[in-house]
Each structure stands twice: as C-alpha cells, then as structure tokens.
TIDO-985583 format. One record per residue (C-alpha): x, y, z; residue in three letters. Coordinates in pm, 1 decimal. Layout:
((X, Y, Z), "ALA")
...
//
This chain:
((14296.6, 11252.2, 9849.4), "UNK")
((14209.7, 11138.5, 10237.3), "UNK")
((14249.9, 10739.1, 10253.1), "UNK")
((13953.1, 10625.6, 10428.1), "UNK")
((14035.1, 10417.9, 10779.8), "UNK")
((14028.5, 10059.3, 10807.2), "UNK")
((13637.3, 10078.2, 10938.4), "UNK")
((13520.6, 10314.6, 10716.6), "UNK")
((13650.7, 10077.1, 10417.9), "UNK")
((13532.3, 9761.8, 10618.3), "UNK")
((13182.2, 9902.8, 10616.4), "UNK")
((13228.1, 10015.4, 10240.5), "UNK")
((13294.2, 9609.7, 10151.5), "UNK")
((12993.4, 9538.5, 10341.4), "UNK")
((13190.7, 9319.4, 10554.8), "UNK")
((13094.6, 9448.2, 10891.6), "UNK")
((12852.7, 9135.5, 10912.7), "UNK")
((13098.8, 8883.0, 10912.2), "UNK")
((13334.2, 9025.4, 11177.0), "UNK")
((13048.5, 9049.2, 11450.4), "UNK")
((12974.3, 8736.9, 11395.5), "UNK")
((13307.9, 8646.2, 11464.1), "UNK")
((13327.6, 8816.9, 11748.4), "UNK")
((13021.2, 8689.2, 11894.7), "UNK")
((13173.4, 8339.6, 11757.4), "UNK")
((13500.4, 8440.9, 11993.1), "UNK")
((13282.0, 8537.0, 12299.2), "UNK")
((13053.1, 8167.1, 12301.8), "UNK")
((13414.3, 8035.8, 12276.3), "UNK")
((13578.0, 8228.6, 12601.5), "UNK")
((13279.7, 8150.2, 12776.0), "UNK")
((13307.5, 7786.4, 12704.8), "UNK")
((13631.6, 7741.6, 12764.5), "UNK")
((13580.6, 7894.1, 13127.9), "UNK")
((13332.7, 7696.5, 13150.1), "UNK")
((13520.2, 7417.0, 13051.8), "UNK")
((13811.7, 7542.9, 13328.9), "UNK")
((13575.9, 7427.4, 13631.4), "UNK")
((13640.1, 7100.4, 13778.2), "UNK")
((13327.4, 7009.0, 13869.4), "UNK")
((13163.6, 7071.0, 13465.9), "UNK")
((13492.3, 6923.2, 13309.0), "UNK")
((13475.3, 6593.8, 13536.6), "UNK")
((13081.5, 6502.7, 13442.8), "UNK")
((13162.0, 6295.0, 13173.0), "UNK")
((12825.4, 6456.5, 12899.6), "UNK")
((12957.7, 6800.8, 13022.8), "UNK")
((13256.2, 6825.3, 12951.5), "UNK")
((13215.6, 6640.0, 12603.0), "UNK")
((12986.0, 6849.9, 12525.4), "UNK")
((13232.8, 7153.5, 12611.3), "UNK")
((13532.9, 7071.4, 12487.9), "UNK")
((13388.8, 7003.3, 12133.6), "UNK")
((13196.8, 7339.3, 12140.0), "UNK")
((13523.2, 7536.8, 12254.6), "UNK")
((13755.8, 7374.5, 11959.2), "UNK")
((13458.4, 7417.3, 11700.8), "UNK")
((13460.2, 7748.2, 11786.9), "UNK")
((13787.4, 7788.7, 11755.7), "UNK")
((13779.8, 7638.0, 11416.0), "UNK")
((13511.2, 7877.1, 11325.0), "UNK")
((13625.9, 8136.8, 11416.2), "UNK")
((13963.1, 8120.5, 11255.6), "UNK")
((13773.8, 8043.9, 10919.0), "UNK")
((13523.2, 8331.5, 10879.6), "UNK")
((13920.3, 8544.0, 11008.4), "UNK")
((14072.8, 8398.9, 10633.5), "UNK")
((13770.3, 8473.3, 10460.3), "UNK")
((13758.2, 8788.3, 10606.5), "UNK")
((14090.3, 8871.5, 10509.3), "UNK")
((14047.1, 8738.5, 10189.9), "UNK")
((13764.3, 8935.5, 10131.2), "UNK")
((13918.9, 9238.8, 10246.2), "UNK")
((14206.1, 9190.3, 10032.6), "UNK")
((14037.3, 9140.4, 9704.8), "UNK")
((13810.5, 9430.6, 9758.3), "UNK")
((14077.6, 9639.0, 9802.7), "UNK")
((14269.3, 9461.9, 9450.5), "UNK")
((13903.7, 9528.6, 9292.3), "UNK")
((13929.4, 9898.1, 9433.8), "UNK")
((14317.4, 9919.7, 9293.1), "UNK")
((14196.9, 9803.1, 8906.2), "UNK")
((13892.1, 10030.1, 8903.6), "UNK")
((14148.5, 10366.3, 8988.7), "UNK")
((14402.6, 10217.0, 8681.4), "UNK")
((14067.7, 10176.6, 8451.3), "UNK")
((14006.8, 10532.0, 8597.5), "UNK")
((14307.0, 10652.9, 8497.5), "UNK")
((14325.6, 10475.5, 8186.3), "UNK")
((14537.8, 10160.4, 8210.3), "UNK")
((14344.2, 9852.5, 8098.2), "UNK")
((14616.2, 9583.1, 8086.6), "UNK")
((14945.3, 9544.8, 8230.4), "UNK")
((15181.5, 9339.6, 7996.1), "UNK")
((15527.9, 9197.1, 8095.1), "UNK")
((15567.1, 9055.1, 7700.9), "UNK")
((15498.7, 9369.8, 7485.3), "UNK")
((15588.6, 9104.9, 7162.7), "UNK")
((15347.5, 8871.2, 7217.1), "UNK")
((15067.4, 9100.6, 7363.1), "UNK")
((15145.5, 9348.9, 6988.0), "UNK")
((15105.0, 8994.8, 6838.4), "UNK")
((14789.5, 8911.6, 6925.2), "UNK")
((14638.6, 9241.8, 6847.6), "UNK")
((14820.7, 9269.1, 6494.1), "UNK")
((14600.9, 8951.0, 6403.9), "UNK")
((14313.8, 9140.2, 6401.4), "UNK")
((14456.2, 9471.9, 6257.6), "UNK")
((14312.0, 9576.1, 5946.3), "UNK")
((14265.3, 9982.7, 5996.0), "UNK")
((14582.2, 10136.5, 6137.5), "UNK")
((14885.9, 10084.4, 6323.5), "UNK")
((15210.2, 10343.8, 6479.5), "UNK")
((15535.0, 10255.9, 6519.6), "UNK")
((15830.2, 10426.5, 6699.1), "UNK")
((16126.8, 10356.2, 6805.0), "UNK")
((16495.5, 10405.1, 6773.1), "UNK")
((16643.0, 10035.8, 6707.0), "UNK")
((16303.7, 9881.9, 6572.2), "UNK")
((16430.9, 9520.1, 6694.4), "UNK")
((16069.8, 9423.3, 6848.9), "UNK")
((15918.6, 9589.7, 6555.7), "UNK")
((16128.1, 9378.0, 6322.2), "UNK")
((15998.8, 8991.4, 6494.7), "UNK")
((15652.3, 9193.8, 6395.2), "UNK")
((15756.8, 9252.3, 6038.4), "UNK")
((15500.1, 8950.0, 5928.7), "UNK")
((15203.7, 9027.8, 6129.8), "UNK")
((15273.0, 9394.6, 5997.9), "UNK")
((15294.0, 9316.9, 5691.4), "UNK")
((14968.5, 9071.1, 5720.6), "UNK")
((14800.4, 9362.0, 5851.8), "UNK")
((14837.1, 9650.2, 5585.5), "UNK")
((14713.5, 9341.0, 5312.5), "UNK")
((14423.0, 9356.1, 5525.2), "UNK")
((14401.4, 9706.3, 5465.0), "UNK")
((14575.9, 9862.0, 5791.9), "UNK")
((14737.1, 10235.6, 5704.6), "UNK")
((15054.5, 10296.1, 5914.6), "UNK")
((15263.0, 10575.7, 6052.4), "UNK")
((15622.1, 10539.1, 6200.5), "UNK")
((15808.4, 10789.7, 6391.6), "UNK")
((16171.5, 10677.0, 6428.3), "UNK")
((16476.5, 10852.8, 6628.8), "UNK")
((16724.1, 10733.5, 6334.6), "UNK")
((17089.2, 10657.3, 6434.2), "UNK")
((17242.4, 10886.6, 6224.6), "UNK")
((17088.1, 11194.6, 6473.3), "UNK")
((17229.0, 11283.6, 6787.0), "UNK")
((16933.6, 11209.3, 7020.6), "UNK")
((17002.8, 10822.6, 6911.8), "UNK")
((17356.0, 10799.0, 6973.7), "UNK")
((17277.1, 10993.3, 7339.8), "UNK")
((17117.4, 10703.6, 7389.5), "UNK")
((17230.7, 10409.5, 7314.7), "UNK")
((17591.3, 10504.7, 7130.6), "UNK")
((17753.0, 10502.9, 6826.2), "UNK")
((17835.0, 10104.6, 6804.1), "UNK")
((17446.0, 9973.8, 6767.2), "UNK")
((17374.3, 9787.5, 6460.2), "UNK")
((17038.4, 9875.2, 6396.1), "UNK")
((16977.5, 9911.0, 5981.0), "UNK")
((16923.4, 9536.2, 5907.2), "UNK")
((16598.5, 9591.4, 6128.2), "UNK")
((16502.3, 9943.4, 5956.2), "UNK")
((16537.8, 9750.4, 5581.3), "UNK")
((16364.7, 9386.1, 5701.9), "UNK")
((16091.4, 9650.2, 5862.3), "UNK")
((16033.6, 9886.8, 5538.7), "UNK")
((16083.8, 9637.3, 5291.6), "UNK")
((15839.3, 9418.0, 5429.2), "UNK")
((15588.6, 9731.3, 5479.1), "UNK")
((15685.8, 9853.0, 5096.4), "UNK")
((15598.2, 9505.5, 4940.7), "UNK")
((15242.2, 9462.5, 5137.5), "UNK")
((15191.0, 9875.3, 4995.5), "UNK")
((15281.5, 9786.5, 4621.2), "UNK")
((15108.8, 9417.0, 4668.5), "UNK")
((14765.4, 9610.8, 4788.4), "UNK")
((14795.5, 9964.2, 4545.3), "UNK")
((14863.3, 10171.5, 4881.8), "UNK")
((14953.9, 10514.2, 4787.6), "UNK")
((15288.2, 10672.6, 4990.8), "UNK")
((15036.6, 10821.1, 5210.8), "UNK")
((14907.1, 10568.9, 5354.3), "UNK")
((15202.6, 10468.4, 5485.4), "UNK")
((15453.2, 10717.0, 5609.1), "UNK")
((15770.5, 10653.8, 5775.2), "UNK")
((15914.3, 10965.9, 5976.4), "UNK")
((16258.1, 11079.7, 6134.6), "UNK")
((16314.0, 11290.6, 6435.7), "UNK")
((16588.9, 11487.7, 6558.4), "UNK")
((16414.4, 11474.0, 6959.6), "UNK")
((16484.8, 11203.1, 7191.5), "UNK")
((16165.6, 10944.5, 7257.4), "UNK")
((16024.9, 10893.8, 7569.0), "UNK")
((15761.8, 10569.7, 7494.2), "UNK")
((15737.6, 10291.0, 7298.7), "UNK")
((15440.5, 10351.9, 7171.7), "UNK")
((15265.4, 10141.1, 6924.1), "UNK")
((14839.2, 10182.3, 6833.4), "UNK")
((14690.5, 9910.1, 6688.7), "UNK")
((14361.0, 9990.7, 6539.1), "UNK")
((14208.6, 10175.3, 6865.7), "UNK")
((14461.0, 10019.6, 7090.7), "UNK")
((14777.5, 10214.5, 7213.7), "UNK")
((15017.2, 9998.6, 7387.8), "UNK")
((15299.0, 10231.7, 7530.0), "UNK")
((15560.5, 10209.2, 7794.6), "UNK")
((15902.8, 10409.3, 7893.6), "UNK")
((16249.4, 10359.7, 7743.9), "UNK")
((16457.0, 10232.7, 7991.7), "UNK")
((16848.6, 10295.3, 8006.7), "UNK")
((16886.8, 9953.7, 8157.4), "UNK")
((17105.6, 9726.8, 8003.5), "UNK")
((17153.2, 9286.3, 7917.4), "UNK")
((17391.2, 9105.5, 7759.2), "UNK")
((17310.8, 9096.6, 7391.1), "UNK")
((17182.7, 9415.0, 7339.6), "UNK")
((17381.8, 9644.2, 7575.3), "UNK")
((17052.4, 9817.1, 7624.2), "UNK")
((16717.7, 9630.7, 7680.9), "UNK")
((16524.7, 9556.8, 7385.8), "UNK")
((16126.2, 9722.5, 7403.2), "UNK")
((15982.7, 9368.4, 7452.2), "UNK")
((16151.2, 9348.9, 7795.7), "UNK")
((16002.2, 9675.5, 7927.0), "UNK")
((15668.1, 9652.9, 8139.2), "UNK")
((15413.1, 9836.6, 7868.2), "UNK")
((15044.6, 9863.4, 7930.8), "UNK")
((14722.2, 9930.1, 7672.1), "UNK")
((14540.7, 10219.4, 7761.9), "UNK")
((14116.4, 10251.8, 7713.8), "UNK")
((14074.0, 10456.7, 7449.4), "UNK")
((13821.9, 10722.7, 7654.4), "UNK")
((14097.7, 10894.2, 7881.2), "UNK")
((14295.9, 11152.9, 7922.8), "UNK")
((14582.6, 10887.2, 7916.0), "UNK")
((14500.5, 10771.1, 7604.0), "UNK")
((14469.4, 11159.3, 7479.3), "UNK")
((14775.0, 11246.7, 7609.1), "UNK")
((14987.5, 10956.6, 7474.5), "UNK")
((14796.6, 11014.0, 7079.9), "UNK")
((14892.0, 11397.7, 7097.6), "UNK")
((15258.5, 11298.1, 7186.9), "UNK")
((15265.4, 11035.1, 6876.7), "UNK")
((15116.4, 11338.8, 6643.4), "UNK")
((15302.1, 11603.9, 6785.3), "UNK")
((15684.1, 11400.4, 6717.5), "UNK")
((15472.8, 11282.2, 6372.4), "UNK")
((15436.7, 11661.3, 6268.4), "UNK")
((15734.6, 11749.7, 6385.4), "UNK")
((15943.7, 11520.5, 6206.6), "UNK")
((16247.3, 11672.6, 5976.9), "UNK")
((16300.4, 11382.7, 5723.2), "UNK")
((16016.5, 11147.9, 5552.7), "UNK")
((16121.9, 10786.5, 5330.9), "UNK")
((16025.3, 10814.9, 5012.2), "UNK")
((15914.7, 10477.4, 4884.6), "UNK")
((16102.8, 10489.5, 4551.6), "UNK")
((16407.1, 10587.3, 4659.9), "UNK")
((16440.7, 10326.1, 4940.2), "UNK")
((16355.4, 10051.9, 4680.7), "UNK")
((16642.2, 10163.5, 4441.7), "UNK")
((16899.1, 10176.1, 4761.8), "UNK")
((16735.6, 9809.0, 4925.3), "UNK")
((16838.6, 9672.7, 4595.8), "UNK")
((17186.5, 9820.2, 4618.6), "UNK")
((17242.5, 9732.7, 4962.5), "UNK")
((17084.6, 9373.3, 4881.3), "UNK")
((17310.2, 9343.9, 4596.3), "UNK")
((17653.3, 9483.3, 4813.0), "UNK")
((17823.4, 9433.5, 5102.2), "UNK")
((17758.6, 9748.0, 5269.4), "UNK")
((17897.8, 9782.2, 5607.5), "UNK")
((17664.5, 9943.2, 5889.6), "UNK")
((17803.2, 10318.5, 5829.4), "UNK")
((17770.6, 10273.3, 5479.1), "UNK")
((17402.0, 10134.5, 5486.5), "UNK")
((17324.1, 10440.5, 5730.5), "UNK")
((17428.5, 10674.5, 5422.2), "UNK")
((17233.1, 10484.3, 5205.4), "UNK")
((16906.2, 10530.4, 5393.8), "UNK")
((16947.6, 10903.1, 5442.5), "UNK")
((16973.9, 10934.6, 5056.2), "UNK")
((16617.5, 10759.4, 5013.8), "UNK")
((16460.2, 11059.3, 5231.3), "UNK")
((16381.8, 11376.5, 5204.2), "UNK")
((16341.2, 11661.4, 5454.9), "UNK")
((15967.1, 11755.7, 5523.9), "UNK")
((16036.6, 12152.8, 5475.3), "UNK")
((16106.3, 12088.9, 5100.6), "UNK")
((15736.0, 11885.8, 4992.8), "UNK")
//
C-alpha cells in the first residue's frame, strides 16, 4: 500500500490550519525583529518596548502551537496505528497474559480452551478455572504431552511438567462431578504436532500469542505468562484463523483423558511416590486413543 506524504497526511488530520498560522505567527516575528534591528526604532524608548515584547511573544507562540502541532500529529498517527490493529483484528496488547486470563475467567461462565505443552500458567489458573465450569463454562484442552516427540523437540526430556497436568485436571474433574458435567463437556486432548500459540478463548475472547524458544533461569524456557499475547475481536479473519487452528489440532488429536481412569491413577499417584517418568506412564494409561471410540 502507497504511504501517503507528510502533507497529504497533514491535511488528512485537519491540521493544515494550525501550521499557517504559525507561519504567519513566524513572519510578524522576522518582521519585528528587523524592525527591532534599526537604531533609530530600538532607541525611542515606547518603540522599542513595544517591539521587543512583540518579537519574544512571538517567539513564544510560535514555539507552542510547533509542540501542539507535533503532538497532534503524533497522536493522529498512534490513533491511525490502533484503528489498522482493530482492522486486522488485535484489540489489546498484553505484556501479563496471567493476569489479563484472570480477569476474564471471572466472568467466564460459557466456555474456555486451553493448550499448551507444560500448562504452568494454566495451573496459577486452576481456581478461576475451576470457578468458571461451576458457573457453567464447558472446556476443551489441546495439550502437546511430554511423553510425544514434538514436546521433548522443544523443550527436552528433563522438564517436570505432570504436577501441573494433575493440579490442572483434578481441579477441572472435581468442578465436572461437583456440577453433573458429562465427559463431553469437558474434553482434554493430546497431540503428536508441535504448537505454535498459546491460545486460550474465554467465552468469545481468544487471547493467543507465539511460543518462544527463549529461555530464564527457573524454567530453562520462558513460561506463557512472559510472552507478549494479545485478544483478538471476535469479527476477523484473525480471530477465524486462530479458532480453525484450535479445532483443527482439537480434531486431530490421537489420545483423549478419560475422566474415570484419571481419577483411579490421581489417587494412586496421590497415594505413592511416583517419580516424574513414572507419573508420565500413569497418565498415558488414563487415555485412550481417539481412533478406537
């Protein structure tokens, strides 16, 4: 697309105005400062008064309606920048993905999506999830597990990640029996495919943002909270785009937790002293591949 020039976008913030006043503003102010320059006006004592406090008004004025110019300029242009992210479909930028998921999980009472590999933000969540499905909120999770190779690709095979996955299901499996939910209504699904974006919906909201391969201290690789993430308006081709990538890795999903079976291993695992290997076994026995329902 052709950027418009500087005049052409001056004329488009209806600012055109102010800057020939300005200049007009800069020409009184030449004239009486020349004016100002000869001897004879600068010596009579009402005169030259008179000029030098119209000259360094001026100046003062003029240097004024500059800034607000400027500013003007500047937040038309920020204005301009917002309305082409609404266009594309970006309605908020958010640095803290936790607290920004927060806020909207108070409300939730319809449906939220999970995914994820380690599920660490999604396990600080684990009360305002579970506060949500009592509400009534149905929920689907699509999860690179770490006992597939797109996980370990990522972030290796020394990430202790199952004391997330059981905090996060238990707490969904006790708000499901607490409410009568049947398994359908809330579905937790495994992929063999690498994910892309953190994606979580809340009711009609769909906060995503990229995996990154950076890495901090604790975690070796940064956690999903860290990562700039932005909510997307629901009427876009964004918004489309993102949904259809949830549903397509939902569909395509080769294992499914069944409810009963993760409640009889939580209680052995509970009960034990399981290391993390040994936990990840127990988790793959409470699910069963989608090709065999």
């Amino acid at each position: 697309m052709k950027k418009s020039g500087i005049w052409n976008k001056i004329k488009a913030y209806k600012l055109q105005t102010q800057i020939w006043i300005a200049a007009l503003m800069f020409v009184i102010f030449l004239i009486s400062l020349g004016a100002y320059q000869i001897p004879n006006l600068r010596k009579n004592e009402i005169i030259g008064n008179i000029l030098l406090a119209l000259f360094t008004s001026l100046l003062v004025t003029v240097f004024t309606m500059l800034a607000d110019i400027i500013v003007n300029y500047q937040s038309h242009k920020n204005e301009e920048y917002l309305e082409d992210l609404q266009e594309f479909g970006i309605q908020n930028l958010f640095r803290d993905k936790y607290e920004a998921l927060k806020a909207l999980l108070g409300d939730c009472d319809r449906m939220i999506w999970i995914s994820g590999y380690r599920l660490i933000l999604t396990c600080k969540l684990k009360q305002e999830i579970y506060d949500a499905i009592k509400r009534g909120a149905d929920v689907k999770a699509v999860i690179c597990p770490p006992w597939e190779t797109a996980f370990r690709l990522v972030y290796g095979d020394n990430e202790k990640v199952m004391d997330n996955y059981l905090q996060v299901f238990e707490a969904m499996n006790r708000a499901r029996k607490e409410v009568g939910k049947t398994e359908e209504h809330l579905q937790v699904m495994f992929v063999n495919k690498p994910i892309f974006s953190d994606t979580y919906r809340v009711d009609q909201n769909l906060v995503t943002g990229p995996y990154m391969h950076n890495k901090d201290e604790k975690y070796h690789r940064l956690m999903a909270k860290d990562f700039f993430s932005y909510n997307i308006v629901r009427r876009s081709s964004l918004y489309q785009i993102v949904n259809d990538e949830f549903e397509t890795l939902f569909h395509e999903s080769i294992w499914k937790l069944d409810w009963t079976q993760f409640e009889q291993i939580y209680q052995k695992i509970e009960e034990g002293d399981m290391r993390e290997a040994e936990k990840i076994e127990a988790l793959k026995s409470a699910c069963v591949k989608c090709l065999e329902e």
